[in-house]
C-alpha positions, -999 to +999 in steps of 0.1 A: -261+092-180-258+130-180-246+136-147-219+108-151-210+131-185-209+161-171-181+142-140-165+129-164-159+163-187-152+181-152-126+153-142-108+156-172-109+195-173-093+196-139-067+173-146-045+195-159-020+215-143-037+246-153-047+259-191-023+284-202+013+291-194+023+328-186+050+342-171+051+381-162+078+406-157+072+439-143+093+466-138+097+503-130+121+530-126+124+548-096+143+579-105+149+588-071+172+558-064+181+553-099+170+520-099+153+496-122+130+473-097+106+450-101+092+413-097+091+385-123+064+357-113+053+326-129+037+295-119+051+274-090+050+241-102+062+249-137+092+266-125+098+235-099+100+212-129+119+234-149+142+236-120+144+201-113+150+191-152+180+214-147+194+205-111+185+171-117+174+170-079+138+182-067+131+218-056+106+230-030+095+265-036+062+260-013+086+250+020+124+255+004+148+234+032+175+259+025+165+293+014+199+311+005+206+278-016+170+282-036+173+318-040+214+312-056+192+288-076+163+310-090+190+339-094+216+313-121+183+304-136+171+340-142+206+348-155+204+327-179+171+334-197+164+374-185+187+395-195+180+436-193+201+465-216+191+498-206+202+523-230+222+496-250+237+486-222+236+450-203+228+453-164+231+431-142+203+425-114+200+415-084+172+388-070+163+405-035+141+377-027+108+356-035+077+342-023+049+325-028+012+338-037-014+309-041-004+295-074+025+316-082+063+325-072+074+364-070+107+368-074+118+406-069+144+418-091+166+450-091+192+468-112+213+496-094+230+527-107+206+526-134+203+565-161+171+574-171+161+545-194+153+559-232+156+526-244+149+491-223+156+457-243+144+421-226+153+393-234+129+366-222+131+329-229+117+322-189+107+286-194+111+283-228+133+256-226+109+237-207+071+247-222+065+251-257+034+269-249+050+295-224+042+331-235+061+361-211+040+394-207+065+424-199+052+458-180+075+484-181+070+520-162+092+550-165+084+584-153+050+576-152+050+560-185+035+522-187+043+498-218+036+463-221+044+436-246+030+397-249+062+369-256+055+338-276+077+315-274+103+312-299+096+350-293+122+366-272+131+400-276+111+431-264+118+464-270+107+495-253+115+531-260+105+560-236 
């Protein structure tokens, strides 16, 4: 009886996709190139769905069948819900790529012609639409200086001041 307890807790423990939701942006300025660069990276099957709710077709991040059409794809859905101001100032970024780790999709992020940032404002709703659980950790790093801040959603606005 204990045994078939202990199955059935561990059966219904695993049957989630996983426990938390967490998405995580970090960046850094390279002063050098005057760029802002960075990755963004959250789960792989939550941003499939969220994808997929959107597109109203399926998307394959593990084994994309056209990769410039995925990566137009992940770049309109991180235009909508990540913007950057530097100094007061909206930037646009570029998605250089992504990839897949295990569990997780890096996408790698980059704002050119960037001043040294005093002030760096995120706004973060990545998946907000889609999880009502979904909290967004931000890293920032500028000249040597690291900051962080933790996104709850409704929460979307981070502030950073170097």
């Amino acid at each position: 009886m204990k045994q078939i307890l202990m199955l059935s807790l561990l059966v219904f423990l695993f049957s989630f996709k996983h426990p938390f939701y967490l998405g995580v942006v970090d960046l850094k300025y390279n002063a050098k190139e005057k760029a802002l660069q960075g990755s963004v990276k959250l789960f792989t099957s939550d941003l499939e769905e969220a994808l997929k709710n959107i597109s109203k077709q399926t998307v394959d991040l593990i084994n994309p069948k056209d990769t410039l059409k995925t990566q137009k794809l992940l770049e309109d859905y991180l235009r909508k819900r990540l913007t950057i101001r530097v100094n007061n100032e909206t930037k646009n970024y570029e998605l250089l790529g992504f990839e897949r780790e295990q569990e997780a999709i890096w996408m790698y992020i980059e704002v050119k012609n960037c001043s040294l940032p005093k002030k760096i404002s995120i706004d973060n709703t990545l998946l907000y639409d889609f999880l009502k659980d979904q909290s967004n950790i931000i890293h920032l790093e500028v000249k040597e200086e690291k900051k962080s801040l933790k996104l709850n959603n409704p929460e979307k606005l981070a502030v950073f001041e170097f």
